[in-house]
MITI-241385 format. One record per residue: x, z, y of N, C-alpha, C, CB in turn; residue number from 0. Coordinates in nm, 4 decimals, padded with zeros to 6 digits. Glycine has a CB too. Example, Ala and Ser with C-alpha at 12.3 -4.5 7.8 and 13.67 -1.06 7.14 Angstrom:
REM residues 2
node n.u=01.3190&n.w=00.7800&n.v=-00.5690&ca.u=01.2300&ca.w=00.7800&ca.v=-00.4500&c.u=01.3200&c.w=00.7800&c.v=-00.3300&cb.u=01.1308&cb.w=00.9046&cb.v=-00.4473&k=0 .
node n.u=01.2850&n.w=00.7080&n.v=-00.2250&ca.u=01.3670&ca.w=00.7140&ca.v=-00.1060&c.u=01.2900&c.w=00.7870&c.v=00.0030&cb.u=01.4084&cb.w=00.5725&cb.v=-00.0598&k=1 .
This chain:
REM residues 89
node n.u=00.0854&n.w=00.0000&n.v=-00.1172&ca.u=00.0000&ca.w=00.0000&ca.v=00.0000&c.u=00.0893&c.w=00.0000&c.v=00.1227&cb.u=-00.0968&cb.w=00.1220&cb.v=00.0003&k=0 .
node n.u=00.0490&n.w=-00.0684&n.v=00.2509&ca.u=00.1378&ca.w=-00.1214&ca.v=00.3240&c.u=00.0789&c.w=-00.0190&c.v=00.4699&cb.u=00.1315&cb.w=-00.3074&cb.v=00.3214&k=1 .
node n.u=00.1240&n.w=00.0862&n.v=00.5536&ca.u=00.0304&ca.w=00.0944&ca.v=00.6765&c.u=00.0892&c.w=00.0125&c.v=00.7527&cb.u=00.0078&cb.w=00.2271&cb.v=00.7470&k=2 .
node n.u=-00.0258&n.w=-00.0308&n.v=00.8617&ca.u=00.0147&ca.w=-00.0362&ca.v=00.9855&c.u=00.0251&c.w=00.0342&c.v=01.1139&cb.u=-00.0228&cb.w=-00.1001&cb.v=01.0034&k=3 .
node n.u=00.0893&n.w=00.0677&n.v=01.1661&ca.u=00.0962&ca.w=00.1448&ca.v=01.2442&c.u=00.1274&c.w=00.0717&c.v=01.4266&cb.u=00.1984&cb.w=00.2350&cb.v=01.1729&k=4 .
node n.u=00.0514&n.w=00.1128&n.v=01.5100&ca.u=00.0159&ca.w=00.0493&ca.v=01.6295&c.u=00.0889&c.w=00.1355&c.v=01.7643&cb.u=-00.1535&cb.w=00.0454&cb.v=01.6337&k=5 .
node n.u=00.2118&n.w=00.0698&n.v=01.8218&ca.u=00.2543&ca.w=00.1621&ca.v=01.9432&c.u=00.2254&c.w=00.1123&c.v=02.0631&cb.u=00.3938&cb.w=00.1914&cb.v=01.9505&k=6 .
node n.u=00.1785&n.w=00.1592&n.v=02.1628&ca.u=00.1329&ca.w=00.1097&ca.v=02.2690&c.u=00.2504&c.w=00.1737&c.v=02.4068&cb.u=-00.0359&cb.w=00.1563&cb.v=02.2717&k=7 .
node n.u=00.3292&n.w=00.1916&n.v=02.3204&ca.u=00.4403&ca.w=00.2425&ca.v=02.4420&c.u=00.4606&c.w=00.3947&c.v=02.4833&cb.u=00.3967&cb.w=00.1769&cb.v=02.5813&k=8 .
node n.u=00.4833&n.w=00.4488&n.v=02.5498&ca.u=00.5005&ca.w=00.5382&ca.v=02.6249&c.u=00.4623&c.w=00.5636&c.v=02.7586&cb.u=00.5894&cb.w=00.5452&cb.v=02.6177&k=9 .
node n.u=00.3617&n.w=00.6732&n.v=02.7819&ca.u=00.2589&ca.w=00.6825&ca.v=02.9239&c.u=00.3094&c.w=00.7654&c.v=02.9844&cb.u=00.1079&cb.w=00.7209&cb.v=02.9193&k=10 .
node n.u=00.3678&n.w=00.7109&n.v=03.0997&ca.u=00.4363&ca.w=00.8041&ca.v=03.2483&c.u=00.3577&c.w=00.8724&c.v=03.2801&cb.u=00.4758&cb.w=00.7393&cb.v=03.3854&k=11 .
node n.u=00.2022&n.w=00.8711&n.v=03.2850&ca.u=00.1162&ca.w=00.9306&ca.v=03.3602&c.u=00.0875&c.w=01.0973&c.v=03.2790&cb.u=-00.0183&cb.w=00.8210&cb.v=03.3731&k=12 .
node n.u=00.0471&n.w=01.1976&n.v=03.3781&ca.u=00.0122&ca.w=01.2682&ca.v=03.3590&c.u=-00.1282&c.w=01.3380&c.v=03.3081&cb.u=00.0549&cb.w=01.2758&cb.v=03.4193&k=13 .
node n.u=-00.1473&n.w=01.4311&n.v=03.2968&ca.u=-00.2804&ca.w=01.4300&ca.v=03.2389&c.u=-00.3218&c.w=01.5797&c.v=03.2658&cb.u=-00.2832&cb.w=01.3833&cb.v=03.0750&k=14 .
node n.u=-00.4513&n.w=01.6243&n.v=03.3147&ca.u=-00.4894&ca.w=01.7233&ca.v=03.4173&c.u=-00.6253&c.w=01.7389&c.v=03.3602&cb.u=-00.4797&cb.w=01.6772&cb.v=03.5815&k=15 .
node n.u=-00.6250&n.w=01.8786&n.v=03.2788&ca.u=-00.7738&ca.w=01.9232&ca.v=03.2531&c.u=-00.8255&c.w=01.9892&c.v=03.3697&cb.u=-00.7901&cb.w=02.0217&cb.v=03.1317&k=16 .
node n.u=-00.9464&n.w=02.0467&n.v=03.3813&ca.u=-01.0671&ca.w=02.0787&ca.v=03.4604&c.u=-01.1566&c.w=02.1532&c.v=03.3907&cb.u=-01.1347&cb.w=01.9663&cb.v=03.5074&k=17 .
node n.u=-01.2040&n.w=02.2488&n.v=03.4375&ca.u=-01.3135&ca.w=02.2952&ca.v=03.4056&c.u=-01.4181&c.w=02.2717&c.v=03.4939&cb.u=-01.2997&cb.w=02.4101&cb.v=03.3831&k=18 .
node n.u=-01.4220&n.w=02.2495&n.v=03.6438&ca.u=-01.5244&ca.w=02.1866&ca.v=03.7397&c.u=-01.4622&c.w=02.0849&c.v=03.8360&cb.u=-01.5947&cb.w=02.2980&cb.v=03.8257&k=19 .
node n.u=-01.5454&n.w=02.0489&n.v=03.9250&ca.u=-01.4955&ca.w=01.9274&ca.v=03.9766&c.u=-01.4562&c.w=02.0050&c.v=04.1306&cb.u=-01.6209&cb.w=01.7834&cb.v=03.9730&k=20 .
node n.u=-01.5452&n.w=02.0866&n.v=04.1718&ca.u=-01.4989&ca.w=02.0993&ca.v=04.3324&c.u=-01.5536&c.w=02.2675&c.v=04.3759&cb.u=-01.5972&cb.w=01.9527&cb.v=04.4496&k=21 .
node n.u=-01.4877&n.w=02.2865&n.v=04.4562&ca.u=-01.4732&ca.w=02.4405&ca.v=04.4950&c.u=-01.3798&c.w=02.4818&c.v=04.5163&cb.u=-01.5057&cb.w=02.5250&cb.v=04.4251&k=22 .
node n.u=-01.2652&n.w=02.3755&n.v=04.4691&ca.u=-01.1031&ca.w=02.4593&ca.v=04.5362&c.u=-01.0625&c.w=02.5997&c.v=04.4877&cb.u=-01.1115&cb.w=02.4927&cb.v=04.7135&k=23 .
node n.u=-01.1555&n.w=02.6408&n.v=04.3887&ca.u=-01.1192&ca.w=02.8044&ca.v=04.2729&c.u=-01.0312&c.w=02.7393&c.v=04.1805&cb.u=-01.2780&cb.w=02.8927&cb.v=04.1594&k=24 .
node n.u=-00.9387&n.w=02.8234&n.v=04.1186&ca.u=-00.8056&ca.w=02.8151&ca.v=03.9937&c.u=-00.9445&c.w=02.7123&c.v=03.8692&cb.u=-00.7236&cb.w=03.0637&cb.v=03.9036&k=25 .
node n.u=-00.8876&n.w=02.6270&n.v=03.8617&ca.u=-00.9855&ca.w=02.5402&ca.v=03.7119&c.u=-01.0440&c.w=02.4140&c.v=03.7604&cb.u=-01.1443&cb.w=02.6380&cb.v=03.6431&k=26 .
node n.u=-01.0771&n.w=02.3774&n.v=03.8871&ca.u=-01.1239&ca.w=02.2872&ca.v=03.9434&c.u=-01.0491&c.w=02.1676&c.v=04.0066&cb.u=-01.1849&cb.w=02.3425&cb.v=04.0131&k=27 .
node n.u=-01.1056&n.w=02.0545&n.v=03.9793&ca.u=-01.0539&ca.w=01.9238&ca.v=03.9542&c.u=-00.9673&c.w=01.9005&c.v=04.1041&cb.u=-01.1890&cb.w=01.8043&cb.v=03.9178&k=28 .
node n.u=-01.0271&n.w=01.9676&n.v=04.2281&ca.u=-00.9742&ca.w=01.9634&ca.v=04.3589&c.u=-00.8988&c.w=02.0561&c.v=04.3937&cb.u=-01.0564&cb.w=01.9577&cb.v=04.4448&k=29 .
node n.u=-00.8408&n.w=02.1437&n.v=04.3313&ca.u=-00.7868&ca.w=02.2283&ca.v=04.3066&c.u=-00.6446&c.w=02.2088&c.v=04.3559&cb.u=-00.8116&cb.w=02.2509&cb.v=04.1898&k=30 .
node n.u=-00.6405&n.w=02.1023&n.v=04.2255&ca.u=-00.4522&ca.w=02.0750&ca.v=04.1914&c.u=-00.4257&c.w=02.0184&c.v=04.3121&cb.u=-00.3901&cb.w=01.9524&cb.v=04.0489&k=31 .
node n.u=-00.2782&n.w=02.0658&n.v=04.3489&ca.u=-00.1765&ca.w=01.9780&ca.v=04.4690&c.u=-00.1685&c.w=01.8882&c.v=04.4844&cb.u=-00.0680&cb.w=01.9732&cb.v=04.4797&k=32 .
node n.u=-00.2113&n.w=01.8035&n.v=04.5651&ca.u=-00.2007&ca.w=01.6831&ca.v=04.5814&c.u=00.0105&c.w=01.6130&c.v=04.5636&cb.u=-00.2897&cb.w=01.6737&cb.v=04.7441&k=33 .
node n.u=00.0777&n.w=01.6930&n.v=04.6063&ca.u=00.2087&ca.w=01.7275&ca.v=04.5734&c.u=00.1893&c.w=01.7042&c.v=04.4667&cb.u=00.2676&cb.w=01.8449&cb.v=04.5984&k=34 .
node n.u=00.1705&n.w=01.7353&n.v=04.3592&ca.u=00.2097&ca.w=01.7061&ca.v=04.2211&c.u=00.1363&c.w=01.5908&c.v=04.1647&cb.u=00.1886&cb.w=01.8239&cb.v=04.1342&k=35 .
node n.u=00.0847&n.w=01.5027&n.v=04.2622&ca.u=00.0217&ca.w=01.4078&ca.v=04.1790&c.u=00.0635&c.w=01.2718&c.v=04.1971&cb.u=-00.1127&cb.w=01.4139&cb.v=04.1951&k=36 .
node n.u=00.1212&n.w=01.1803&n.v=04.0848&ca.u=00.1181&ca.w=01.0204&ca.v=04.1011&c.u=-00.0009&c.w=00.9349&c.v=04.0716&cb.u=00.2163&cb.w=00.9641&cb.v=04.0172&k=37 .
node n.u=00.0018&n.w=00.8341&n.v=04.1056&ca.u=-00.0519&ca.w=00.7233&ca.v=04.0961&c.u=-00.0547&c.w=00.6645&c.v=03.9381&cb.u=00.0180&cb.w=00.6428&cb.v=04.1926&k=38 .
node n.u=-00.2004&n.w=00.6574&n.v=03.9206&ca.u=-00.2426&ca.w=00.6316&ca.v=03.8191&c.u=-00.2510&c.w=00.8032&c.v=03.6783&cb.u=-00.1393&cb.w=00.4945&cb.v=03.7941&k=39 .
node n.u=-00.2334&n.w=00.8979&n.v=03.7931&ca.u=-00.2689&ca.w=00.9824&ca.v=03.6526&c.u=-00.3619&c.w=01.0592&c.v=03.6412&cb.u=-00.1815&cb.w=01.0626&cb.v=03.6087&k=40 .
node n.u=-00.4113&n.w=01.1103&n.v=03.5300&ca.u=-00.5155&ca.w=01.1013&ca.v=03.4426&c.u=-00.6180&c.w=01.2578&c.v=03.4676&cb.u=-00.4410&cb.w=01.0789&cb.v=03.2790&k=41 .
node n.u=-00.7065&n.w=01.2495&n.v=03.4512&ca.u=-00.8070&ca.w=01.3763&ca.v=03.4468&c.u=-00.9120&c.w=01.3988&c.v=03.3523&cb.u=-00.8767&cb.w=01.3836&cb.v=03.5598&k=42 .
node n.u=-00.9183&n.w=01.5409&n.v=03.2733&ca.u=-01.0550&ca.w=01.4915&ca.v=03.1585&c.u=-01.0868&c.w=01.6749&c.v=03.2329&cb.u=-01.0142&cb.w=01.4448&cb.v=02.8977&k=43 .
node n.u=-01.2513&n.w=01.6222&n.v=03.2948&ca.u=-01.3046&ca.w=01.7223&ca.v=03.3320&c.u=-01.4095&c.w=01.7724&c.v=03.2714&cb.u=-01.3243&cb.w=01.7106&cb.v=03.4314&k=44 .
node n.u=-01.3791&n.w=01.9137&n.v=03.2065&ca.u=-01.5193&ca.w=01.9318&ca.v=03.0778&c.u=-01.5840&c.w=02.0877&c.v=03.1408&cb.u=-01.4405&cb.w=01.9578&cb.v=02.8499&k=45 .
node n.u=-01.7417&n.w=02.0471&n.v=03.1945&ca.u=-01.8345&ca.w=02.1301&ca.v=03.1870&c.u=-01.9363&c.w=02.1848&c.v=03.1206&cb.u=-01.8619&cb.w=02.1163&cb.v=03.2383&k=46 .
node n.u=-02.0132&n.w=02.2217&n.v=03.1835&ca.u=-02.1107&ca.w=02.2894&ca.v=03.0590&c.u=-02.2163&c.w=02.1621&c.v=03.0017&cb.u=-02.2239&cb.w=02.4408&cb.v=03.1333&k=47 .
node n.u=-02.2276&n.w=02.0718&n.v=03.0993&ca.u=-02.3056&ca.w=01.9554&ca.v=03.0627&c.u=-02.2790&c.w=01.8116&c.v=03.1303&cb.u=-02.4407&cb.w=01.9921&cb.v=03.0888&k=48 .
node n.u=-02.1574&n.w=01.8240&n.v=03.0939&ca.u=-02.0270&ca.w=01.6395&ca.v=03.1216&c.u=-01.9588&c.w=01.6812&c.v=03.1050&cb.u=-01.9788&cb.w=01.5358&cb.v=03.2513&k=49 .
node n.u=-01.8986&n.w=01.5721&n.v=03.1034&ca.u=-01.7133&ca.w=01.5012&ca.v=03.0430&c.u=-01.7539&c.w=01.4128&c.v=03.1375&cb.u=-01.6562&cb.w=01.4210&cb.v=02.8454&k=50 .
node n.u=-01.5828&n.w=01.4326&n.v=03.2138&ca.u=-01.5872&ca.w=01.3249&ca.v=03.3043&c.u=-01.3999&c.w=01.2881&c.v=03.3179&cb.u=-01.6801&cb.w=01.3828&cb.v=03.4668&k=51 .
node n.u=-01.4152&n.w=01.1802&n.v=03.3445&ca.u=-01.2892&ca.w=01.1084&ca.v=03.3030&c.u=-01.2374&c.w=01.0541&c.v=03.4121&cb.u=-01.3045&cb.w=01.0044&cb.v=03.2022&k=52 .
node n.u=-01.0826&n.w=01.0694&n.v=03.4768&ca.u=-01.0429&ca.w=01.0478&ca.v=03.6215&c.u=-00.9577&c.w=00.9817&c.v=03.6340&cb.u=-01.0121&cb.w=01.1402&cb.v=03.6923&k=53 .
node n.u=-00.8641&n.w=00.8699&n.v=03.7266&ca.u=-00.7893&ca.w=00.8487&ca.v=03.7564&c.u=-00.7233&c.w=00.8205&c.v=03.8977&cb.u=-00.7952&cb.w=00.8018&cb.v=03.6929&k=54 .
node n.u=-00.5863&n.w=00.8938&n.v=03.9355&ca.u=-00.5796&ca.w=00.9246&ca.v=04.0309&c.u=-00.5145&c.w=00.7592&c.v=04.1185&cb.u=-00.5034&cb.w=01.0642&cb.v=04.0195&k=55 .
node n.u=-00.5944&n.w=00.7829&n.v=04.2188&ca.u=-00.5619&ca.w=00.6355&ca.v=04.3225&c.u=-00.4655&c.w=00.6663&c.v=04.4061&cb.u=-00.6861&cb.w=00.5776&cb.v=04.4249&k=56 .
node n.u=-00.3546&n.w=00.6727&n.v=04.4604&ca.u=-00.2637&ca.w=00.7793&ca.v=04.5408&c.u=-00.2783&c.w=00.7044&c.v=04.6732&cb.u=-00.0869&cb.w=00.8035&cb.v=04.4843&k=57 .
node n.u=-00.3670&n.w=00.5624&n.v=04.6812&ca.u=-00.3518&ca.w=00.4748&ca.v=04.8335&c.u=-00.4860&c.w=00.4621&c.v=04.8563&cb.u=-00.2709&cb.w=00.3108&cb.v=04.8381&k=58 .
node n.u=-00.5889&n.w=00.5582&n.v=04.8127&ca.u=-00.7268&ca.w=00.5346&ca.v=04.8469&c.u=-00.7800&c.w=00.5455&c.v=05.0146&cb.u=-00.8017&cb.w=00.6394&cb.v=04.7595&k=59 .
node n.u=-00.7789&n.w=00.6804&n.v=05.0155&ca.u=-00.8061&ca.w=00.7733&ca.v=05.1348&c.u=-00.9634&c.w=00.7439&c.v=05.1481&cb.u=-00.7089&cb.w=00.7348&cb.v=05.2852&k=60 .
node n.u=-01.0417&n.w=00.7216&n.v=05.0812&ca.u=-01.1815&ca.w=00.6982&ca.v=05.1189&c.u=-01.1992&c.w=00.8469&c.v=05.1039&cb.u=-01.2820&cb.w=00.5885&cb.v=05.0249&k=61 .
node n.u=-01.3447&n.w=00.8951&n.v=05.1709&ca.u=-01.4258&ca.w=01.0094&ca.v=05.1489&c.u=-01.4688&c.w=01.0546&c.v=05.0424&cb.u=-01.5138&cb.w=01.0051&cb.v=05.2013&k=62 .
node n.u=-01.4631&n.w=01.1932&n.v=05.0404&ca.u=-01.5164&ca.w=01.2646&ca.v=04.9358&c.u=-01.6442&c.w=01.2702&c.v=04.8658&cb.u=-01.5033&cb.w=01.3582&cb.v=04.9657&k=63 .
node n.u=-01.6884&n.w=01.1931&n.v=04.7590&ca.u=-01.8253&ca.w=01.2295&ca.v=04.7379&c.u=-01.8398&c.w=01.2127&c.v=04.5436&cb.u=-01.9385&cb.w=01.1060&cb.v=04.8473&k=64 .
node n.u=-01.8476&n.w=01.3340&n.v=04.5415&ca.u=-01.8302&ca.w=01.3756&ca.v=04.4118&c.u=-01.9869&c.w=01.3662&c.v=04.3263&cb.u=-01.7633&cb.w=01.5314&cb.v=04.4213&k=65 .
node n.u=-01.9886&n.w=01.3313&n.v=04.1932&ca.u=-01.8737&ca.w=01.3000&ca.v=04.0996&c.u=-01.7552&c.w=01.1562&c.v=04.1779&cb.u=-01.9652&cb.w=01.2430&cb.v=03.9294&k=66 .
node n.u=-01.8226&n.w=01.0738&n.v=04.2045&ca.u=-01.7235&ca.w=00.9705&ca.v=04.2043&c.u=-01.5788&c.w=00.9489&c.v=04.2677&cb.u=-01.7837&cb.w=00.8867&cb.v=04.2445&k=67 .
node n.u=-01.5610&n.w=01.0520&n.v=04.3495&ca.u=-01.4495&ca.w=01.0337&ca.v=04.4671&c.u=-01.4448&c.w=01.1705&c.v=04.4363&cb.u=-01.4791&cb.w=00.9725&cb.v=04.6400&k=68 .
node n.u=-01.3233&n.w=01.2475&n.v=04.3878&ca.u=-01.2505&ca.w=01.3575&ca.v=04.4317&c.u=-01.1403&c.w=01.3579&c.v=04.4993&cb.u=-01.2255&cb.w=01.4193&cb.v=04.3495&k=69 .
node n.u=-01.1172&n.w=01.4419&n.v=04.6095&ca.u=-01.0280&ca.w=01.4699&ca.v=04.7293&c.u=-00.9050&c.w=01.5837&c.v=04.6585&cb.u=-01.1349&cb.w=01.5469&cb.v=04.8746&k=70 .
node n.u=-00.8164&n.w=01.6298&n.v=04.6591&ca.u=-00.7605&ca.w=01.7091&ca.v=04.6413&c.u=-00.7397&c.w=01.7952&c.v=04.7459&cb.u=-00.6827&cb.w=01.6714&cb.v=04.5930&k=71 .
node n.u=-00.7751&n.w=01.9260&n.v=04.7639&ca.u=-00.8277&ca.w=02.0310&ca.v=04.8984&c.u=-00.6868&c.w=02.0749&c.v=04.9277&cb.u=-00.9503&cb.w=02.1862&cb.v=04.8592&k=72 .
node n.u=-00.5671&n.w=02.0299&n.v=04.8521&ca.u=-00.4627&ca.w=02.0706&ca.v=04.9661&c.u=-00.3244&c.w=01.9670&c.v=04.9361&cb.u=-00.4164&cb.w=02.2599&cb.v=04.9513&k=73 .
node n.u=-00.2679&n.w=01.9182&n.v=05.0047&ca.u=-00.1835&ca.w=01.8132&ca.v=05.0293&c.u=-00.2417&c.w=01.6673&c.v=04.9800&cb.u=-00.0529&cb.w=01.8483&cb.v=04.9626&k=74 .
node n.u=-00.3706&n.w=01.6034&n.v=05.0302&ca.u=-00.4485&ca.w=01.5022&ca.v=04.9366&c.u=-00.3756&c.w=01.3870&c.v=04.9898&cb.u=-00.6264&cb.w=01.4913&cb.v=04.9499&k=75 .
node n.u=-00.3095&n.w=01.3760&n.v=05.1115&ca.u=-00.2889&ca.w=01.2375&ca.v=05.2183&c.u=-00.4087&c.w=01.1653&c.v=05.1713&cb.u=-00.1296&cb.w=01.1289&cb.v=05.1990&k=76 .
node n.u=-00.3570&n.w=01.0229&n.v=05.0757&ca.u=-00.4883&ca.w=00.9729&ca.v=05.0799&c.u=-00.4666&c.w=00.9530&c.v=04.9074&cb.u=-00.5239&cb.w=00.8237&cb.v=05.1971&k=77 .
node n.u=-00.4650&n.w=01.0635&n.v=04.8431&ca.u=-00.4972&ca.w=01.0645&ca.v=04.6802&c.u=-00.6129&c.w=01.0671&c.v=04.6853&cb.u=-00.4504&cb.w=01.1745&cb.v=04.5850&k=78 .
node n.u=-00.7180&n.w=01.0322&n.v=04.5814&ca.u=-00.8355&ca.w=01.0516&ca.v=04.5381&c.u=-00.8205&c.w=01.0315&c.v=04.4196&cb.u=-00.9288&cb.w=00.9885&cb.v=04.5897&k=79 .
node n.u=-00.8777&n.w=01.1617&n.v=04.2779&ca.u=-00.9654&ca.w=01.1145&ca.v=04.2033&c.u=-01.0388&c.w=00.9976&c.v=04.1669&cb.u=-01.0163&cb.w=01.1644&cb.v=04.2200&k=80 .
node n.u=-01.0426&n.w=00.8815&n.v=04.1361&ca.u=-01.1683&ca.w=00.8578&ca.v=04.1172&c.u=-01.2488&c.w=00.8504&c.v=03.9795&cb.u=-01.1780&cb.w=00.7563&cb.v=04.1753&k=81 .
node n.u=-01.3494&n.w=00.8408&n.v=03.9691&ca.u=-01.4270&ca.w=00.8543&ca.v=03.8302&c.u=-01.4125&c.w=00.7215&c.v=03.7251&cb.u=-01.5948&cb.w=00.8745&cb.v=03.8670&k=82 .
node n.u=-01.4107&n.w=00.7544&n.v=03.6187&ca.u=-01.3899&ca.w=00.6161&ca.v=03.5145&c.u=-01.5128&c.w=00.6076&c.v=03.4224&cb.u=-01.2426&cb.w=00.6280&cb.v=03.4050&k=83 .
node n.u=-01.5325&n.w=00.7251&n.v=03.4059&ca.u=-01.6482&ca.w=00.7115&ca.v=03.2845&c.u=-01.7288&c.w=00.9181&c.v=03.2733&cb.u=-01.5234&cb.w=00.6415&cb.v=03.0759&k=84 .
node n.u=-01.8707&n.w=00.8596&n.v=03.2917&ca.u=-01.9356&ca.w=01.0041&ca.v=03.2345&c.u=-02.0044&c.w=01.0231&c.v=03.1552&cb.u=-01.9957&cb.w=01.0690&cb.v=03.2956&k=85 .
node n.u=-01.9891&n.w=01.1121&n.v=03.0590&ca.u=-02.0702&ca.w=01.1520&ca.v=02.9543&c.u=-02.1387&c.w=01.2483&c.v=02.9985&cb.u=-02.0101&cb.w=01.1852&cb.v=02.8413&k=86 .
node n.u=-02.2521&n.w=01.2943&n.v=02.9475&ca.u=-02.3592&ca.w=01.3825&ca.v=03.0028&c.u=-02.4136&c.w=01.4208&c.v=02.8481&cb.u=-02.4825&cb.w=01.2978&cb.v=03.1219&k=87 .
node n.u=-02.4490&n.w=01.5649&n.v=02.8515&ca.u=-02.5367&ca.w=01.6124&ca.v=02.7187&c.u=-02.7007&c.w=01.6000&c.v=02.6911&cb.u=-02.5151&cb.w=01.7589&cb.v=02.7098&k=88 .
């Protein structure tokens, strides 16, 4: 028996759980430093009723309007969140 096995490379990007999306409290998606964030990386935000799936735009600067647009509440310049996909229960 023969496997195949499939590599898709190696992902620079980071990856940033959540427990909510906004409130700027320790767990929340707006939370994290905008300082620590590149372009193109990743967010899986799990509440009591969604999964929501992020990727960070670091040249957006559009407005905040959540779910779809998250801001980062401290060093954001013009990072945003934005939304990729939501699951709902």
């Amino acid at each position: 028996m023969t496997l195949l096995t499939v590599h898709h490379g190696f992902d620079p990007h980071s990856w940033y759980p959540a427990s909510g999306l906004t409130g700027g409290t320790p767990g929340t998606l707006d939370s994290i430093d905008g300082n620590l964030l590149n372009d193109g990386d990743r967010s899986i935000v799990i509440t009591d009723s969604s999964v929501y799936f992020y990727i960070l735009n670091a040249s957006s600067g559009t407005s905040e309007s959540s779910p779809d647009t998250i801001s980062p509440d401290t060093n954001a310049g013009d990072k945003r969140w934005e939304l990729v996909q939501m699951i709902s229960s």
